[in-house]
BAKOLLUM-314661 format. One record per residue (C-alpha): z, y, x. Coordinates in steps of 0.001 Angstrom, whole numbers, padded with zeros to 6 digits, always signed. Each point is the difference from the previous one (the first is absolute). Layout:
N
ZYX ...
//
This chain:
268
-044739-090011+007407 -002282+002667-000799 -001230+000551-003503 -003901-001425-000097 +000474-002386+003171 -000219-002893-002875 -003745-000548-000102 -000404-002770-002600 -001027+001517-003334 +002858-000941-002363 +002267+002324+002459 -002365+002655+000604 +001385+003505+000360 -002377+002723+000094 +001817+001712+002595 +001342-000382+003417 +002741+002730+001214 +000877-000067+003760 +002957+001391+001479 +001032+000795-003603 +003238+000163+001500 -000693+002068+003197 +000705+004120+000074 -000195+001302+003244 -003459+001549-000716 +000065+002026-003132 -003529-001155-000486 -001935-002788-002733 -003164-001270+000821 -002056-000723-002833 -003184-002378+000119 -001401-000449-003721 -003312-000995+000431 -000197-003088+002817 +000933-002718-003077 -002322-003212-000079 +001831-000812-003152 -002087-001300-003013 +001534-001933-002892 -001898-002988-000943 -000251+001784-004104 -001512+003147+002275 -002654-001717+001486 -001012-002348-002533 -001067+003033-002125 -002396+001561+003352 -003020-000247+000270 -001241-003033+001628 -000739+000760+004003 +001462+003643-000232 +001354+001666+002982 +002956+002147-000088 -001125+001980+003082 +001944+003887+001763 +003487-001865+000012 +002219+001387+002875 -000326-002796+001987 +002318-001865+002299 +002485+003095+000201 +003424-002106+000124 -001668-001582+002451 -000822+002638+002428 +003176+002243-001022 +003077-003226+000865 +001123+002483+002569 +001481+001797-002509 +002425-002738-001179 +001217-000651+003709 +000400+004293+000398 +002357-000455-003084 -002649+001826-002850 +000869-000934-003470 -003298-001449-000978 -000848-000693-003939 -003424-002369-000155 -001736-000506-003341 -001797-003748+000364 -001718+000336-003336 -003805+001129+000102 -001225+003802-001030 -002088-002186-002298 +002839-001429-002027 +002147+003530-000287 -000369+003135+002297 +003739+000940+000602 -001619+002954+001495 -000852+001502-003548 +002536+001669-002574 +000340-002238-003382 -001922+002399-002291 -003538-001219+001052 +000182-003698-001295 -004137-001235+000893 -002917+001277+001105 -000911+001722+003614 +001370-001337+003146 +000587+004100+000810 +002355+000774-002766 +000949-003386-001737 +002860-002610+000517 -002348-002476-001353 -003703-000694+001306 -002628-000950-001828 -002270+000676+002762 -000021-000190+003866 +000231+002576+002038 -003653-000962+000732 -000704+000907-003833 -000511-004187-000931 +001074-000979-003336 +003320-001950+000711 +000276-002217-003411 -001731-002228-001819 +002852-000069-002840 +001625+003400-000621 +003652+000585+000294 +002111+000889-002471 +002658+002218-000288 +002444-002611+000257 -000907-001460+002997 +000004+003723+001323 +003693+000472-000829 +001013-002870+000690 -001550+000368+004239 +001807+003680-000320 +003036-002151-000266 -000283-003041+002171 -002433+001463+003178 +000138+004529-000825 +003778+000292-000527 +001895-002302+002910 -002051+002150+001997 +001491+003520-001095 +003345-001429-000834 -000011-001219+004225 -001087+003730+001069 +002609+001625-002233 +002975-002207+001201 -000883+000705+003497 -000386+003689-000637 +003424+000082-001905 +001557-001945+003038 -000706+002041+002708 +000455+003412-002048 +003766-001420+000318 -000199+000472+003519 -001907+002664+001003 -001084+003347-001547 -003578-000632+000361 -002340-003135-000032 -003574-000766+000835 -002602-002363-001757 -003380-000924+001956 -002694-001274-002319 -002134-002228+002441 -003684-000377-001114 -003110-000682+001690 -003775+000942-001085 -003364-001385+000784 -001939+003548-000177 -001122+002003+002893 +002078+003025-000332 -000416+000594+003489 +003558-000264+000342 +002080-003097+001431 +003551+001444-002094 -000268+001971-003221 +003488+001279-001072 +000050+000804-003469 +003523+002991-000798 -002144+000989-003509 -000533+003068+002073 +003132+000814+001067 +002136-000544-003282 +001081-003368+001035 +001604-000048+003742 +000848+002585+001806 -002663+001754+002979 +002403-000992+003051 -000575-003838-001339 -003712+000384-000316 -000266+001965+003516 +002064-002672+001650 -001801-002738-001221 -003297+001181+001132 +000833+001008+003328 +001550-003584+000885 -003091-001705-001905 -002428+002153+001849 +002018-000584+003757 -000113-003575-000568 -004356-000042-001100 +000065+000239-003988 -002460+003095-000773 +002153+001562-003220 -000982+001795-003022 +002210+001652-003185 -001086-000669-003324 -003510-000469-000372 -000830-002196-001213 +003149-001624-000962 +002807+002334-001124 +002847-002565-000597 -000157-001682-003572 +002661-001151-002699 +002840-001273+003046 -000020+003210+001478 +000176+002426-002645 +001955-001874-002554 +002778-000657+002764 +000341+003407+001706 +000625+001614-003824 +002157-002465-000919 +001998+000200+003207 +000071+003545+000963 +001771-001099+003366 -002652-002763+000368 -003209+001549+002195 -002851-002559-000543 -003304-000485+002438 -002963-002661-000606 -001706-001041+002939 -003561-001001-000281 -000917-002138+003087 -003850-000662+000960 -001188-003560-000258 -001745+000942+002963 +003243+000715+001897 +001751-003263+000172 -002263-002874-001636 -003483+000461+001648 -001580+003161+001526 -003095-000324-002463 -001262+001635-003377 +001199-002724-002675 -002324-001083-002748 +000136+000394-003898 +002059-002259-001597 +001675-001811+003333 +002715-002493-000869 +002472-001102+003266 -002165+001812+002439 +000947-001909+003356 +002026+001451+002387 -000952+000550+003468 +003456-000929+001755 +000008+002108+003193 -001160+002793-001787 +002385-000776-002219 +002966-000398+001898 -000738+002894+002242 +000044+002611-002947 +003023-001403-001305 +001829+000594+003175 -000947+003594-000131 +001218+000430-003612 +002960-001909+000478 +000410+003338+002842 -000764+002537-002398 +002847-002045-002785 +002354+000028+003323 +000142+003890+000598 +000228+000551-003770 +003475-002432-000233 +001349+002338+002262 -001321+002916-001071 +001904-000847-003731 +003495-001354+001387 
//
């Protein structure tokens, strides 16, 4: 059994690891930002009718081709809104940009009608922020044991027109090395995803924190386009669970699950 298949509440685990125990790829795939997750002692402080809009929806959905192509995959199922694993601790509340915490959406909306406390800060650090880190650090550690080099993708998704169907995000080179970046782009771009570096997203707490921690570790995040693989539309402000068109849908996720194909080999 894999940790988080459990979904009743009294056995929730914020976390589900697949093919935790799988190393032929020397790769982790990391997806922080898909979680639906909201305690009931969360919500009950929210606003009444608030929408917690710009998650990175359905991504474990269209990526399961990376659990049958043997990927370890790490899945956070708690909500941005609750704790943003995707932050470093320092920043406790405030901006959804810098902050672990929210008080606002990313559609500037006031988020609480009780403020948090400090407490009840710490205290989602250590049930929702941490199982995250510790389950990216334990896969790390295991496959450094086998090879001399490892890989972590940070998969994301955006709802702004960047004009761009991939964004991969190196910190400007200090985070993975160039042949990664030029081999991901030219697969992407053979198989219809119009790529950028960068701009506008870089690569945020995942990325950096885990390529200076882990010298041998090279880290990527890879921003995928709403547009690319739920519906081929502009999305509105504030969208919750936009609705997937499935053809579309299904079509673009056979085309990444190419570009993820070429890249197992090209890591063996």
């Amino acid at each position: 059994m894999r940790k988080g298949d459990l979904l009743m509440e009294e056995y929730f685990y914020p976390v589900t690891i697949i093919n935790e125990g799988n190393h032929e790829i020397p790769a982790i795939i990391s997806i922080p930002h898909s979680g639906l997750y909201v305690p009931d002692e969360v919500r009950y402080k929210m606003n009444e009718g608030i929408k917690l809009p710009n998650m990175d929806w359905y991504l474990p959905a269209f990526y399961t081709f990376l659990v049958e192509m043997g990927y370890t995959v790490v899945i956070n199922r708690v909500s941005r809104y609750v704790i943003d694993v995707n932050r470093g601790e320092n920043e406790r509340c405030g901006s959804y940009q810098t902050n672990l915490v929210y008080t606002t959406t990313t559609q500037g909306e006031e988020m609480y009608r009780i403020p948090l406390t400090a407490e009840e800060t710490a205290e989602r650090i250590k049930n929702y922020y941490a199982p995250y880190h510790n389950a990216l650090i334990e896969a790390i550690r295991e496959k450094l044991k086998r090879y001399t080099r490892v890989y972590l993708l940070d998969l994301h998704s955006f709802g702004l027109d960047c004009r761009a169907d991939i964004i991969l995000g190196n910190d400007f080179g200090k985070t993975c090395s160039d042949g990664l970046v030029s081999f991901l782009t030219d697969k992407f771009i053979k198989n219809g995803f119009s790529t950028v570096e960068n701009i506008p997203f870089s690569g945020a707490y995942i990325t950096k924190n885990y390529s200076r921690q882990f010298p041998c570790c090279e880290t990527v995040q890879i921003e995928l386009s709403y547009c690319a693989y739920i519906q081929n539309r502009v999305f509105e402000n504030g969208e919750e669970n936009p609705v997937i068109e499935q053809e579309y849908f299904k079509n673009q996720k056979k085309k990444m699950a190419a570009v993820y194909s070429s890249l197992r080999e090209y890591l063996r």
